[in-house]
C-alpha positions as CSV (number, residue, x, y, z in Angstrom):
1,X,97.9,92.2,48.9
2,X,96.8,88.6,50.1
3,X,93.8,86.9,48.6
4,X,91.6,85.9,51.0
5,X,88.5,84.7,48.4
6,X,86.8,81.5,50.0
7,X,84.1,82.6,52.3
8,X,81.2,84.9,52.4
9,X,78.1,86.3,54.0
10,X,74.6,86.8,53.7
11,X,75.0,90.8,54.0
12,X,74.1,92.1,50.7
13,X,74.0,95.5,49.4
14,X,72.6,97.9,47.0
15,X,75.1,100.7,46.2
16,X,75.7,103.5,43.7
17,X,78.7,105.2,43.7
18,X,79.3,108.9,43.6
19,X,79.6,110.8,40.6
20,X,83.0,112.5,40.9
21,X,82.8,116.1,40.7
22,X,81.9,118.1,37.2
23,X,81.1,114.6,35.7
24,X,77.8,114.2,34.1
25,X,75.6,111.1,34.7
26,X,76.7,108.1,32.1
27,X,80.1,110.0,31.3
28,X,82.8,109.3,33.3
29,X,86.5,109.0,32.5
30,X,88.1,105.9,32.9
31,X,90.1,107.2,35.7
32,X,90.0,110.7,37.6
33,X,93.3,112.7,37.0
34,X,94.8,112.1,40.7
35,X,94.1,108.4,40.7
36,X,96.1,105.4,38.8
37,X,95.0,102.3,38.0
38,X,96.8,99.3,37.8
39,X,96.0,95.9,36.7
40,X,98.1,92.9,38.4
41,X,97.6,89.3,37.2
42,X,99.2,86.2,39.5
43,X,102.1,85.7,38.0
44,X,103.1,89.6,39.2
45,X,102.5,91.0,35.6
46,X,101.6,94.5,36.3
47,X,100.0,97.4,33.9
48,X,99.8,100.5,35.0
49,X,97.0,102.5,33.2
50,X,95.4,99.2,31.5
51,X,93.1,100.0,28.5
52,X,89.9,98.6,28.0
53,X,91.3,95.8,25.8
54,X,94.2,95.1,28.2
55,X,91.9,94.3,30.4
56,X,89.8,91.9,28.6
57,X,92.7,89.8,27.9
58,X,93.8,89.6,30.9
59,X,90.6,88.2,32.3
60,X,90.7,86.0,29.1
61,X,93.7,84.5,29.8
62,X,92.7,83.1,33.7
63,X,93.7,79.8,33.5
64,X,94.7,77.5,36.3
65,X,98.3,78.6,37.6
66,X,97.2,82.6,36.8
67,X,93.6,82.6,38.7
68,X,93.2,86.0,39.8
69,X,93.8,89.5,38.3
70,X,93.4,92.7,40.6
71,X,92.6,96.1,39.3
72,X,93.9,98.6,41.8
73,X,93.4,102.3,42.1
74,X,95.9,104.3,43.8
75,X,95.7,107.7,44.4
76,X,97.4,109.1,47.3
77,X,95.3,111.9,48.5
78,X,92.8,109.8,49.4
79,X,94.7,106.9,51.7
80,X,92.3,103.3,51.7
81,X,92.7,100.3,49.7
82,X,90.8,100.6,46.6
83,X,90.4,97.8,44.3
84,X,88.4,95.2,42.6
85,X,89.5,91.4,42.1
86,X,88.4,88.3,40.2
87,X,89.5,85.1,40.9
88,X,88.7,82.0,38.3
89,X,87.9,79.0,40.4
90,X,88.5,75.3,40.4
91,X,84.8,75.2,39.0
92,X,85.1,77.5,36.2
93,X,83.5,79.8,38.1
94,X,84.4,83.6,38.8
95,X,84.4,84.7,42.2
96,X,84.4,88.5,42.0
97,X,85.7,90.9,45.4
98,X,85.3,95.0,45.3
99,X,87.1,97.1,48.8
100,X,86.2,100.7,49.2
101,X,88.7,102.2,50.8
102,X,88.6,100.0,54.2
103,X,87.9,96.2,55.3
104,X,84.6,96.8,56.5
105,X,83.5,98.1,52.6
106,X,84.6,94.7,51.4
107,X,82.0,92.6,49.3
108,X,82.1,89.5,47.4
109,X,80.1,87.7,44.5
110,X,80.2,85.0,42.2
111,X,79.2,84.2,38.9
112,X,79.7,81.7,35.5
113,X,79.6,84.4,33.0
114,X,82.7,86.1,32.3
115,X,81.3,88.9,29.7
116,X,79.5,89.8,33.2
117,X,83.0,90.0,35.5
118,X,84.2,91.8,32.2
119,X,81.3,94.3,32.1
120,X,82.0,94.9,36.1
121,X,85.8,95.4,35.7
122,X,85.7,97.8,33.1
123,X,82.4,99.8,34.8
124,X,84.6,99.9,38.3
125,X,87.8,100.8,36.0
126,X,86.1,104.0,34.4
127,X,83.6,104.2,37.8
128,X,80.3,104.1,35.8
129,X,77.4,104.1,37.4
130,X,75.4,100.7,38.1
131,X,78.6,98.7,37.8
132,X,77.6,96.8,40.6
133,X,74.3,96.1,38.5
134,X,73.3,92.5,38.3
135,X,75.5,90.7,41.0
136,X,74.1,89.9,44.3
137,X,76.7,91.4,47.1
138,X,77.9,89.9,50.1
139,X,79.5,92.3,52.8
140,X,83.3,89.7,53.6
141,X,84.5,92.3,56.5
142,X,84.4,90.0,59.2
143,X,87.5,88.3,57.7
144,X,89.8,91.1,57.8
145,X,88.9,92.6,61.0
146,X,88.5,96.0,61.8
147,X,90.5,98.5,60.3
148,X,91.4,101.8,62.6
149,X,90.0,103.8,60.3
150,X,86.3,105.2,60.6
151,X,83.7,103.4,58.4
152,X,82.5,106.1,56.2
153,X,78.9,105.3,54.8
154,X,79.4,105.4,50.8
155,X,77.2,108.7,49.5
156,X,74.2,107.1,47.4
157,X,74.3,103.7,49.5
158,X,70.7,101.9,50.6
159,X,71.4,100.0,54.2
160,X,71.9,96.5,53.4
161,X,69.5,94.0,53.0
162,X,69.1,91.6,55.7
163,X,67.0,89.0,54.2
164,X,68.6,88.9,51.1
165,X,69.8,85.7,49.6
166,X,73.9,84.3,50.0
167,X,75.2,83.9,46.9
């Protein structure tokens, strides 16, 4: 999957996702049973299932030369690209990327803290609500394209902001 993590717009959003089915609010497994998740750092390392733990060292150990891990969730009855990345800059920054199933559901954020990008990975990981909590969101679509699938509008989602700040 090629990183594509340098530019951004002023599109924010305010999103919530859907509570999978028979899951009650603030419980949520920390993946559904048809779904994997893997965690990939840049020198290829892969782990598939990652715990909680697994996961915090692996955002630990972002360093230059290993800038970027990507938690991926694949499960194949529902086709998309699904996945959440993070991406350590040359500022000590961490530039943080969500997709939802298709290009045009593709947001970007920034941020210095890392107990925040931790707090985000882990929240997407077990899909807990508010995850997305505390970032400012900037819709990136317009540098993948358009994808041939149909945009679906993600259930809980406020339109975007206009006027809201770029990060």
């Amino acid at each position: 999957m090629p990183l594509q993590l340098d530019h951004c717009t002023a599109r924010a959003i305010e999103c919530r996702p859907p509570l999978a089915k028979g899951i009650e609010e603030g419980v949520r497994p920390l993946l559904d049973d048809q779904a994997m998740l893997t965690a990939t750092d840049e020198h290829g390392h892969v782990v598939k299932r990652p715990s909680r733990p697994a996961i915090g060292r692996m955002l630990a150990n972002l360093q230059r030369g290993n800038a970027h891990l990507v938690l991926e969730r694949v499960n194949e009855e529902h086709p998309g690209s699904w996945y959440i990345q993070v991406l350590l800059r040359e500022n000590n920054t961490y530039q943080l990327e969500f997709r939802d199933g298709v290009a045009e559901l593709h947001y970007q954020t920034q941020t210095i803290a890392r107990e925040k990008v931790l707090v985000a990975l882990l929240g997407w990981a077990s899909m807990k609500p508010g995850w997305r909590d505390g970032f400012m969101w900037n819709n990136i679509a317009g540098q993948f394209g358009h994808s041939n699938c149909e945009t679906p509008e993600p259930p809980g989602c406020a339109t975007p902001s206009s006027d809201a700040e770029a990060v």
